[in-house]
C-alpha atoms as one frame of an Amber mdcrd trajectory, in Angstrom:
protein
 -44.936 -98.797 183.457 -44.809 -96.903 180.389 -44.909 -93.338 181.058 -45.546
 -90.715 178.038 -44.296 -87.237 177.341 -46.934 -84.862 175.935 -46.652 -83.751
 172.479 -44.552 -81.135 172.290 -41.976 -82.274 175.436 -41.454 -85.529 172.875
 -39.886 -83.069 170.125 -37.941 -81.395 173.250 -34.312 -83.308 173.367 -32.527
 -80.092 174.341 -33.037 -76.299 174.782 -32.457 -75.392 170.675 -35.820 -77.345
 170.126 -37.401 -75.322 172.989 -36.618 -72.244 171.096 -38.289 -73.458 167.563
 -41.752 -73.285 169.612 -43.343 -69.924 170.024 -44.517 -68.345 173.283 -48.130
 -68.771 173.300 -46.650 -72.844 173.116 -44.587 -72.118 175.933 -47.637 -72.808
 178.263 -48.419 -76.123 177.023 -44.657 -77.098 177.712 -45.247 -76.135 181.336
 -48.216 -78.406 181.517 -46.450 -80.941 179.959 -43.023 -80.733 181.796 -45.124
 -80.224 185.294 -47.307 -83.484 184.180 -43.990 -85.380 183.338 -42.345 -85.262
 186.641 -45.499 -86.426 188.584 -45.650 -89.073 186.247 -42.120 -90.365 186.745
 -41.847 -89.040 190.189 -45.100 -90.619 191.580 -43.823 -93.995 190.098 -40.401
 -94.150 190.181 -39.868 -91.900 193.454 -37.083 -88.923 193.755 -37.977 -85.329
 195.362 -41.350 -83.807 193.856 -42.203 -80.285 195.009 -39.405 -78.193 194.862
 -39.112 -79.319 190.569 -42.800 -78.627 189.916 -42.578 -74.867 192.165 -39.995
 -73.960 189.135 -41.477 -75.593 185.934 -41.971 -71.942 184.577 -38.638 -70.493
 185.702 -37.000 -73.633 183.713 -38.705 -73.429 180.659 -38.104 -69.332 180.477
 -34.163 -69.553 181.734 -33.566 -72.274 178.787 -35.837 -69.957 176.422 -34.248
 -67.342 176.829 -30.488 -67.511 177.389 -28.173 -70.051 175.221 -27.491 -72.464
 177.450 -25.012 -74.379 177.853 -22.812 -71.485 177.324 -24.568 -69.399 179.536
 -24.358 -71.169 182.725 -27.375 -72.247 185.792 -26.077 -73.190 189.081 -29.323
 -74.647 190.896 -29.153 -74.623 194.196 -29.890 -77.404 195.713 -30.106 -79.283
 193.110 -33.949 -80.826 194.264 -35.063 -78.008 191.562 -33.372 -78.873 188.702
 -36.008 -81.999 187.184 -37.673 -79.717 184.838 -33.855 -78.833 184.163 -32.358
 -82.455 183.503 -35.493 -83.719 181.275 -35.455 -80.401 178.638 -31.511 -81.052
 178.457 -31.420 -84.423 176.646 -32.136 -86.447 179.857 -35.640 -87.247 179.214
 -35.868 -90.545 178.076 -33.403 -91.795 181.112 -34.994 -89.556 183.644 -37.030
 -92.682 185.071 -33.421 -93.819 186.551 -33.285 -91.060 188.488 -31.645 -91.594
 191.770 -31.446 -95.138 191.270 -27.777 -97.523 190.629 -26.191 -96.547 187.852
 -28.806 -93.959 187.174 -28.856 -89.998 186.659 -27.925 -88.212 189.955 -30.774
 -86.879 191.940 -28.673 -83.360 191.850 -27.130 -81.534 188.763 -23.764 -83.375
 188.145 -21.168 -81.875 186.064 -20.179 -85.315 185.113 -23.760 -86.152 183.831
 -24.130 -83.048 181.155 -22.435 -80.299 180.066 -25.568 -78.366 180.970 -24.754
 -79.175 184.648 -22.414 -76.391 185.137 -21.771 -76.915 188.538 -22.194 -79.962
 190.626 -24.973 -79.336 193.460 -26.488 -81.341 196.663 -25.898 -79.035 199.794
 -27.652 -75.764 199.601 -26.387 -72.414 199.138 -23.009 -72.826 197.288 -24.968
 -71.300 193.586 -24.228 -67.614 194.166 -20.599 -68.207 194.697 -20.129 -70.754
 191.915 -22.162 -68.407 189.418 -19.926 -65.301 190.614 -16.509 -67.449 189.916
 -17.946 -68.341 186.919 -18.757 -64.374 185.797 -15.673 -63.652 186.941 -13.883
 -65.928 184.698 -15.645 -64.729 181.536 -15.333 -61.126 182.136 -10.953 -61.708
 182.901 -11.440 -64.057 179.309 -13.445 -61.473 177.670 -16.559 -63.865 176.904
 -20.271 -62.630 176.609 -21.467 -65.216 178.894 -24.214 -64.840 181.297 -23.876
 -66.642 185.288 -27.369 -67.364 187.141 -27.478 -68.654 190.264 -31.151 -69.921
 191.019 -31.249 -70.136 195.002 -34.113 -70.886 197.154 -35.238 -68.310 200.120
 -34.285 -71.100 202.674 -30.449 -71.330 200.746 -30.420 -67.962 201.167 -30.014
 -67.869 205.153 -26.696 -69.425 204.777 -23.554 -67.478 205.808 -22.067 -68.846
 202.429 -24.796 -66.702 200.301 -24.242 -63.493 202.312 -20.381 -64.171 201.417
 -21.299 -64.566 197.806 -23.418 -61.822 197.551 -21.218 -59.222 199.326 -18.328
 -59.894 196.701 -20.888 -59.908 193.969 -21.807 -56.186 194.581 -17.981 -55.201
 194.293 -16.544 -57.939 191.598 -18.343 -56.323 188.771 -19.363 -59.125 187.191
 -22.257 -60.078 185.202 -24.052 -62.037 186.920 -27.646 -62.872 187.647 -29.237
 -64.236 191.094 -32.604 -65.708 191.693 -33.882 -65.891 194.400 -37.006 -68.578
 194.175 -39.049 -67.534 197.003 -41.616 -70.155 198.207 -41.217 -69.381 202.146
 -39.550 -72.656 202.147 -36.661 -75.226 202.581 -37.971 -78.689 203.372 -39.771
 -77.213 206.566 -40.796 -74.177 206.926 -38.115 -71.109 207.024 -37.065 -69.668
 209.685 -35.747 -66.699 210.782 -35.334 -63.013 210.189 -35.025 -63.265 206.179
 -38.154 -64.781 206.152 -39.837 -62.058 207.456 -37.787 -59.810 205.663 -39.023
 -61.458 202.400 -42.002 -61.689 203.403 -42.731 -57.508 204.019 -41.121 -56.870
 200.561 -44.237 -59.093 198.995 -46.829 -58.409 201.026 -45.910 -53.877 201.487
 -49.426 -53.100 199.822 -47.732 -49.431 199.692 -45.088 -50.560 197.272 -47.065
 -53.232 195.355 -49.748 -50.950 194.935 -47.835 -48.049 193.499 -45.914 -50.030
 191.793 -49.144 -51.367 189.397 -50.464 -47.986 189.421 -47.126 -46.531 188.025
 -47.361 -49.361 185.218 -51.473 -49.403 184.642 -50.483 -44.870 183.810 -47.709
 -45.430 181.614 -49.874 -48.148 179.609 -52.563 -45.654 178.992 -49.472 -42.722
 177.531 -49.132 -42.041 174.171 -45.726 -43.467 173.992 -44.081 -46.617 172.210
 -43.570 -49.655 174.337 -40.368 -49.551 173.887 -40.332 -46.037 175.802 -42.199
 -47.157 178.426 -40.934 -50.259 179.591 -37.703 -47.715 180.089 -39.497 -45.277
 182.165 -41.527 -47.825 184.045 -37.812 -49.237 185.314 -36.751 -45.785 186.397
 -39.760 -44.976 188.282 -40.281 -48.204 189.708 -36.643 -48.157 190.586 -36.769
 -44.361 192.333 -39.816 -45.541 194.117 -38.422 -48.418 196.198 -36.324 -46.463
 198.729 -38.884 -44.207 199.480 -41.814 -46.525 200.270 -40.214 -50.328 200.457
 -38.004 -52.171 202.361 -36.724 -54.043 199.434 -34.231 -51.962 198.616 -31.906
 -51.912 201.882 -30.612 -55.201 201.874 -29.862 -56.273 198.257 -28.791 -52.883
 197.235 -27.228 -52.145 200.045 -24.865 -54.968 198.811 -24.659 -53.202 195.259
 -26.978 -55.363 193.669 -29.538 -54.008 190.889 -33.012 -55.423 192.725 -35.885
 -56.660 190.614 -39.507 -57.971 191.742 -40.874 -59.315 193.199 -43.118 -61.224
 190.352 -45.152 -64.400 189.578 -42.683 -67.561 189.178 -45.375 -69.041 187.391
 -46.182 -66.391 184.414 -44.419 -67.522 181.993 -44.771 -64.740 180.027 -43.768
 -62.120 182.491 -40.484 -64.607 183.239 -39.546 -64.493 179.733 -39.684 -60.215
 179.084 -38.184 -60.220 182.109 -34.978 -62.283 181.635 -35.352 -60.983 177.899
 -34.803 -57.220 179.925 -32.309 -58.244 182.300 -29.604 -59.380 179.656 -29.045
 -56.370 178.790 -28.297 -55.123 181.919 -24.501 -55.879 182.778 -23.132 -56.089
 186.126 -24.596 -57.736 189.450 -28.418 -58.542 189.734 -31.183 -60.387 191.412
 -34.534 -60.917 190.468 -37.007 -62.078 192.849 -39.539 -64.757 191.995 -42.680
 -65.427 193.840 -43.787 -69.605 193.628 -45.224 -71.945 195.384 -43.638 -75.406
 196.347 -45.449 -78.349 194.453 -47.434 -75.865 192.387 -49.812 -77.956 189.846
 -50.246 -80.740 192.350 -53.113 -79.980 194.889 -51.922 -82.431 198.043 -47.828
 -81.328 197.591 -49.098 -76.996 197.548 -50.848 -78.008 200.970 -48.484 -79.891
 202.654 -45.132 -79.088 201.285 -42.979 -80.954 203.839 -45.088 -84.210 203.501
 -44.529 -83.372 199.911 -40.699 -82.474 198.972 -39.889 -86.099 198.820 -42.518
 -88.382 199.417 -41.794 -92.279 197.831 -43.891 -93.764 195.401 -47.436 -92.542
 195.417 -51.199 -92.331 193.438 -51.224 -89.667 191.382 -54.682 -89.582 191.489
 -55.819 -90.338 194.925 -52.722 -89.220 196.387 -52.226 -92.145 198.659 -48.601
 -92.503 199.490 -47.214 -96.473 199.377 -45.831 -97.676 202.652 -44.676-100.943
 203.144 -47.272-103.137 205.140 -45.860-105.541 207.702 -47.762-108.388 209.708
 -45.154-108.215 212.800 -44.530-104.752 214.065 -40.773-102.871 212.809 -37.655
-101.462 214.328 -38.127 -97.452 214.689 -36.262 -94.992 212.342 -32.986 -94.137
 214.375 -34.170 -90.916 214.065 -37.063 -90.976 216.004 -35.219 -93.128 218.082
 -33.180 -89.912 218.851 -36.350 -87.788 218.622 -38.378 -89.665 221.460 -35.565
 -89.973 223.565 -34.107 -86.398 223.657 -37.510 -85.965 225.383 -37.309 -88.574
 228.136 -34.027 -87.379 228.637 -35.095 -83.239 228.610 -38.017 -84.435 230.997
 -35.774 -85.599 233.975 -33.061 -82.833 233.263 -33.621 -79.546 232.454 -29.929
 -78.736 231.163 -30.883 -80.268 227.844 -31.541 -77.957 224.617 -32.007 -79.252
 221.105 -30.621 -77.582 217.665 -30.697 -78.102 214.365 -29.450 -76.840 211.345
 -32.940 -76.748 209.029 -33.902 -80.125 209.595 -36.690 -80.778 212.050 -38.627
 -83.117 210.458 -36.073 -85.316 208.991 -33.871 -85.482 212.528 -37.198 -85.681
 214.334 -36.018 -82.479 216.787 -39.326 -81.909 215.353 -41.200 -83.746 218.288
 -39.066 -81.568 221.148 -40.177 -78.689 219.074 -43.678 -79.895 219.406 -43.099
 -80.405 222.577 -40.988 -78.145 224.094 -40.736 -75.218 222.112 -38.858 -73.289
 224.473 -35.994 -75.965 224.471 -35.823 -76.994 220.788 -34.497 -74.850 217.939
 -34.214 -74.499 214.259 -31.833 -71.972 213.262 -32.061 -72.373 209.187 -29.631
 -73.715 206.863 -26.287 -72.536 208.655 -25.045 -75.627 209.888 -21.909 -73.665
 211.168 -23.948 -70.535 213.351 -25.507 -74.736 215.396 -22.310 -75.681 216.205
 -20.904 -72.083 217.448 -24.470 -71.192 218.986 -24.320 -74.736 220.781 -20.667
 -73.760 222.193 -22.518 -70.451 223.556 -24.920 -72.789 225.307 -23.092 -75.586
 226.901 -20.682 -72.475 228.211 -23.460 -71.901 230.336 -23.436 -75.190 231.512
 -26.078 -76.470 229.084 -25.986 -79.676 227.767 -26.918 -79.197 223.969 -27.755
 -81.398 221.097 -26.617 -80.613 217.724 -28.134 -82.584 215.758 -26.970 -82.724
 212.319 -26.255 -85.178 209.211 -23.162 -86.257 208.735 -22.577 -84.608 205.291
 -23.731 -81.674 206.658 -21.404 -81.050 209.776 -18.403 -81.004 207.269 -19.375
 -77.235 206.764 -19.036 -76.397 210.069 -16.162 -78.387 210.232 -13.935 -75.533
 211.565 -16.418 -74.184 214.478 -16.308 -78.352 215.331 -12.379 -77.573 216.282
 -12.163 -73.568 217.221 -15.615 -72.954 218.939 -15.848 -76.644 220.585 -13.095
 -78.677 220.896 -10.306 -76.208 221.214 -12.428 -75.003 224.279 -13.401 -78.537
 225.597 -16.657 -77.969 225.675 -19.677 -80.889 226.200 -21.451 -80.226 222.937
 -23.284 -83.496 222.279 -23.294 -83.810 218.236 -25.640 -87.078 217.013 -24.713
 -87.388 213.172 -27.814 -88.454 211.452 -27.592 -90.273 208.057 -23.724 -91.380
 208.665 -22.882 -93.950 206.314 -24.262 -94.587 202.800 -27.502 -92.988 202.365
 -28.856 -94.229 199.549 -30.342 -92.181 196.650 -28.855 -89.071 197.721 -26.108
 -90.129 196.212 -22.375 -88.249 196.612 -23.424 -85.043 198.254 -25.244 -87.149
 201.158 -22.920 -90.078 201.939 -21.880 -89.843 205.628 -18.630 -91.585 204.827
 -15.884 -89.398 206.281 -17.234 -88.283 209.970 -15.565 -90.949 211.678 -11.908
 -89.791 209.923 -12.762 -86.366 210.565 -13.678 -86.432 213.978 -11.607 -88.608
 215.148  -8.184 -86.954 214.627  -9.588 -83.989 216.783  -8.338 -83.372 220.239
 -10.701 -84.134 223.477 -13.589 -85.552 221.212 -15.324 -88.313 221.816 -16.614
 -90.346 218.490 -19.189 -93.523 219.702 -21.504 -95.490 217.269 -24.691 -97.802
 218.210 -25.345-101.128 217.040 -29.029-100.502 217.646 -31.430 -98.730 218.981
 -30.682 -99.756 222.639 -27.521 -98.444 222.230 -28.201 -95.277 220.919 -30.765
 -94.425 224.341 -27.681 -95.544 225.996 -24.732 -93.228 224.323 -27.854 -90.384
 224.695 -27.792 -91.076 228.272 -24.346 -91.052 229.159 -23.453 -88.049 226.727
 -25.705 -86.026 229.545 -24.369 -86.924 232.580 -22.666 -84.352 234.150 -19.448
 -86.249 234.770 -19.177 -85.765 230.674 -17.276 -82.907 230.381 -16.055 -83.136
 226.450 -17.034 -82.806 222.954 -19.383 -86.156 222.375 -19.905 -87.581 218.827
 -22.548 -89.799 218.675 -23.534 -90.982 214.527 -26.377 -93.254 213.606 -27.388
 -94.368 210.056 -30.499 -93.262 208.111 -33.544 -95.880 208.294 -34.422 -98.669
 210.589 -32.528-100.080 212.931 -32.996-103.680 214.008 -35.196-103.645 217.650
 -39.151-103.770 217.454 -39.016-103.043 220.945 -36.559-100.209 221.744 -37.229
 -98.492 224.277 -35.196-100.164 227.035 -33.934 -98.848 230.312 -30.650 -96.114
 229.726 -27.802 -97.448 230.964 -24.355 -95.247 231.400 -21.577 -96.688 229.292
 -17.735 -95.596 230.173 -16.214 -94.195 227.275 -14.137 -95.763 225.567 -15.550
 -99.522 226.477 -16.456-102.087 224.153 -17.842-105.077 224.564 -17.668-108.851
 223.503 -20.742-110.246 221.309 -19.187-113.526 220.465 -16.498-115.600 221.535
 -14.578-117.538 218.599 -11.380-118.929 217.525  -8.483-117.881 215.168 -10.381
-114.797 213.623 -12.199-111.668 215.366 -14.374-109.611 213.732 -14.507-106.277
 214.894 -17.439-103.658 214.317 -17.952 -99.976 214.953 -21.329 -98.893 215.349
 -24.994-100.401 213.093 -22.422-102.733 210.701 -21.928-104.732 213.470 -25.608
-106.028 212.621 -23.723-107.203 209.286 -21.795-109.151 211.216 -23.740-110.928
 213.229 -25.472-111.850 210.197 -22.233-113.165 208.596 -21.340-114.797 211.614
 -24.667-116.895 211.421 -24.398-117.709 207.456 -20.488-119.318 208.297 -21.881
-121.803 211.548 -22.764-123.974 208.366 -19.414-124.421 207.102 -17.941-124.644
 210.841 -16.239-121.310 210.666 -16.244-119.672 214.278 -15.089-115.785 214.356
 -15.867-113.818 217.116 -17.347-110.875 217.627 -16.679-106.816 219.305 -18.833
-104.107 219.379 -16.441-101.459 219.838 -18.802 -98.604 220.348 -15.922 -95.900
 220.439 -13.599 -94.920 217.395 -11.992 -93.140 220.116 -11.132 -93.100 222.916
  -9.998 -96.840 221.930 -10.957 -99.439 224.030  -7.146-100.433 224.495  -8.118
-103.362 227.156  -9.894-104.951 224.828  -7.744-104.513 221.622  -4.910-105.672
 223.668  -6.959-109.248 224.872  -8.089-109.312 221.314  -4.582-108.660 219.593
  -3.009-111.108 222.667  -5.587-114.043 221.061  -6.349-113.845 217.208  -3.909
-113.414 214.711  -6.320-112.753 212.151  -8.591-109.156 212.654 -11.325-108.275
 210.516 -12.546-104.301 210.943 -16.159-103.116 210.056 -17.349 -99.891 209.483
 -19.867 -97.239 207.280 -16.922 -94.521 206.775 -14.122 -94.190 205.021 -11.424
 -97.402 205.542  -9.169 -93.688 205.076  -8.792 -92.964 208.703 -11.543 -94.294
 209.928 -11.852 -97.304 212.950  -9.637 -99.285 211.253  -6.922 -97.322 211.061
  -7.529 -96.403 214.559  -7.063-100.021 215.356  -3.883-100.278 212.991  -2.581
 -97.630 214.918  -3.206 -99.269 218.168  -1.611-102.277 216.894   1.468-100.536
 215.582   2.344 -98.264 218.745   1.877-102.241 220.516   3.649-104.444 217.801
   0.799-106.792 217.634   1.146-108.400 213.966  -1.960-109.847 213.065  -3.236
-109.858 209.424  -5.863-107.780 209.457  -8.275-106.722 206.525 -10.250-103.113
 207.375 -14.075-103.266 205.681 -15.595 -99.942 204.859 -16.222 -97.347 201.974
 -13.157 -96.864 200.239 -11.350 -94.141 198.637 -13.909 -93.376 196.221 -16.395
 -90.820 195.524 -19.884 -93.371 195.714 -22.809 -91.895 193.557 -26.667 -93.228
 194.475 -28.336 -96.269 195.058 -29.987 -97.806 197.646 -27.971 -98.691 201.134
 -28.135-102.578 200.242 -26.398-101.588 196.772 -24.462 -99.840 197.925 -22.984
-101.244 201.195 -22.602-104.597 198.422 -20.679-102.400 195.959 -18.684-101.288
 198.454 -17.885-104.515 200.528 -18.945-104.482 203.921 -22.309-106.264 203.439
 -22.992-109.392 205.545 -22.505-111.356 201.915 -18.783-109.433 202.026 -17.913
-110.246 205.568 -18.680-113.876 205.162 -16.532-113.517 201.453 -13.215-112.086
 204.016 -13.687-114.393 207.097 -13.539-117.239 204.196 -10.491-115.857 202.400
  -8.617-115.267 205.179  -9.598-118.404 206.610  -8.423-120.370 203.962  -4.578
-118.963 203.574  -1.802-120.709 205.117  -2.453-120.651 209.081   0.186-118.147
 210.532   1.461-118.464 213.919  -0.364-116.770 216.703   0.059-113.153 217.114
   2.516-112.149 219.900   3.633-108.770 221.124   7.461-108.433 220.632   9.070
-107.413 223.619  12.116-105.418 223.223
């Protein structure tokens, strides 16, 4: 499908042509750059309302500074469209998040306008401080913004940035994009904080009365605007709130004002360049502003597929038989027949209700289910607090995600033994989300950690059954369970729970002279393989190992006693991951079978979907069939034995 830019976004191939156009033009590049991105977006997918909530702020920041000298660090990255397509990416932007296409997040790789690479939330403040602070030790007038959404902001990591920011003096400006949103609604104290600085009728009020006098004084404009800032400025201490907290931290408060006057965004940005030092401005927009259905239901909205632009109807796939669940709501149903029969069981998450469906416990059971923002490190420590009370707490969280509260994982939890129950959504390859999202390294990560448990389902059976036994009271230690994003493979999950032993695996297949060995929903890949080689009267078996660790040494040590060639499967890293745990096994034993570990490999992996992706990177059921054969077909080797010294 052919998809047109308007008039004036055609001329627009980087920010210099933005500046030939005058300001009264600057509107029709908002319609035009709004229109653009539902065009593209509607057809060719991506995240929607976050980009269109900005369209203003984007055209005025490009306006107005001289970018790409001056330097925007977007967090999260979902805002930056309107960004990418008026820096020279408009033509390509229909790849977006697709193989081989532009990243779905500012990439520094991708453009030299992409000053800092972006996918989890609330790293902009300290990237655009380390950047200020760079120029001003190198003596260069260059200007830092950070551009950081009011659900970024809860992050400890903002606080951080911000508190340093009021002492570095550096010149640097923050934004905070206020929409009362993250991809569900905000949470927390901030929020309501935010929300009494734009809604104190006492300051607002004053505030256009002191600028509705001075426009009536017989003084220049220039004069003024001057005397409006020092008024307005005296003013906020004495009848606001919105002076405590950002100037408490020594930074020069602004706003809050319309996100979506463009006119208003440009004197202002024009006005705060010439103010040095530390800054914020705070904007006031609405998430998918200019698109009716997205401004009314912004979590529906923030990244819904392919759609009708004009009816709004949102594609789904139709299906004559009925579909394996989402392993998600897998987890989401079944944390509530579990809560149900034992009242020990609390839910967090870190800011993500909706997409780790803790969202229907919520519903639910509000008193048992909690969202506690984006500050994926205050879950894991606040969990800890729980299960010391002899709770039995969920933390659910993606993979990507727990690596920044990768140190509470070891201090708060495992140091202290205690049973937090993490379930690692979206562990593998994600898909579009490209880099930033992959859950390749959890398995690595926490598996070299002392009293934790690291399990994996095949399906969704499995999952209701690690679920089960991770709430037993005889579990008494730290209990990763990790799951993929999407489907899993059972129409008909919901099966009786079932305790499993940790550490216990458990034989698919039997087979002869080759063993393939899988760790958690690849093992589906292999049972696929396994039924494309009957045909050319190839026989490997097959283990569902379930646990990365503990090991299940029994097994290894029937498997190691009988094959002498091993093939290892996994979605993680093949650095530290299951197979190496095997290799390990095998070397503390002196088993010597070939073996040939399957998984992501020492590469950073940008976006595409899974199926691309899992191809690209070899551990597809095409790829297992591909080793079984090549190993197959090298000189047989004598069978494995254990030396014995």
């Amino acid at each position: 499908m052919d998809i047109t830019p308007g008039p004036l976004l055609q001329q627009i191939n980087d920010p210099k042509d933005l500046k030939t156009l005058s300001r009264e033009q600057l509107h029709q590049v908002c319609n035009e750059l709004r229109q653009y991105i539902i065009d593209v977006v509607s057809v060719h997918g991506g995240h929607f309302g976050a980009s269109l909530g900005v369209v203003e702020l984007t055209v005025a920041l490009h306006y107005v500074l001289n970018t790409p000298y001056d330097q925007l660090v977007w967090d999260v990255g979902h805002q930056a469209y309107g960004h990418k397509i008026l820096t020279g990416r408009r033509d390509a932007f229909y790849t977006n998040r697709k193989y081989k296409g532009l990243s779905g997040f500012p990439r520094r790789a991708e453009s030299g306008y992409d000053s800092f690479g972006v996918g989890h939330s609330s790293t902009s403040i300290s990237a655009a401080l380390g950047m200020a602070m760079a120029a001003k030790y190198k003596h260069e007038d260059r200007k830092s913004v950070a551009i950081i959404g009011d659900g970024a902001m809860t992050a400890g990591i903002a606080f951080e940035g911000m508190n340093h920011a009021g002492v570095a003096d550096a010149d640097m400006l923050i934004i905070l994009n206020d929409n009362c949103m993250s991809i569900d609604q905000n949470v927390g104290a901030l929020k309501e904080y935010l929300t009494d600085i734009t809604t104190s009728r006492t300051y607002n009020k004053l505030k256009d009365d002191i600028w509705n006098a001075l426009g009536k004084l017989p003084v220049g404009k220039r004069f003024t605007r001057e005397m409006a800032g020092k008024l307005e400025y005296s003013i906020k201490g004495f009848v606001s709130k919105s002076s405590n907290l950002f100037e408490a931290l020594n930074l020069r408060y602004f706003g809050p004002i319309d996100g979506h006057n463009i006119n208003k965004l440009v004197d202002v940005l024009q006005d705060l360049k010439k103010i040095p030092g530390p800054k914020l401005l705070h904007i006031l927009t609405v998430k998918g502003k200019g698109y009716s259905l997205a401004e009314k239901d912004q979590t529906k909205w923030h990244a819904p597929g392919l759609f009708d632009k004009i009816t709004g109807e949102i594609y789904k796939k139709k299906f004559d038989l009925p579909q394996p669940p989402k392993y998600q709501d897998v987890f989401g149903h079944t944390i509530i027949e579990l809560a149900e029969k034992n009242s020990k069981i609390l839910g967090v998450t870190p800011a993500m209700p909706s997409g780790s469906s803790l969202k229907f416990m919520m519903d639910k059971m509000p008193d048992r289910a909690f969202d506690v923002g984006i500050c994926e490190q205050h879950a894991v420590t606040l969990s800890a607090g729980m299960a010391t009370q002899g709770m039995k707490v969920f933390c659910n969280i993606y993979s990507s995600f727990m690596q920044r509260a990768y140190d509470q994982v070891v201090h708060d939890v495992a140091i202290q033994d205690l049973p937090v129950i993490f379930c690692l959504d979206r562990a593998g390859l994600v898909g579009e989300d490209g880099a930033t999202h992959h859950g390749a390294y959890d398995i690595a990560y926490m598996r070299c950690i002392p009293n934790m448990i690291v399990s994996a389902p095949m399906n969704e059976s499995e999952l209701r059954n690690l679920m089960y036994t991770a709430q037993l009271d005889e579990n008494t230690h730290p209990f990763v369970i990790r799951y993929p994003r999407g489907e899993g493979v059972m129409p008909e999950w919901k099966t009786e729970m079932k305790a499993i032993k940790p550490g216990t695996g458990r034989k698919l297949k039997d087979g002869e002279e080759i063993a393939l060995l899988s760790f958690g929903h690849p093992g589906n890949f292999a049972a696929a393989a396994i039924r494309e080689l009957r045909a050319e009267e190839l026989n490997p078996a097959h283990y569902d190992m379930r646990f990365a660790k503990p090991l299940d040494e029994n097994l290894l040590h029937e498997i190691c006693s009988k094959f002498n060639k091993i093939i290892t499967i996994e979605d993680g890293t093949v650095q530290g991951g299951f197979g190496s745990a095997v290799l390990e096994f095998m070397a503390v034993h002196q088993y010597h079978a070939e073996v040939k570990v399957l998984g992501i490999p020492d590469l950073v992996i940008e976006q595409g979907t899974p199926k691309e992706l899992q191809k690209e990177c070899g551990y597809d059921a095409a790829a297992i069939a591909v080793a079984v054969r090549e190993m197959m077909s090298q000189t047989q080797r004598s069978p494995a034995k254990k030396r014995i010294l």
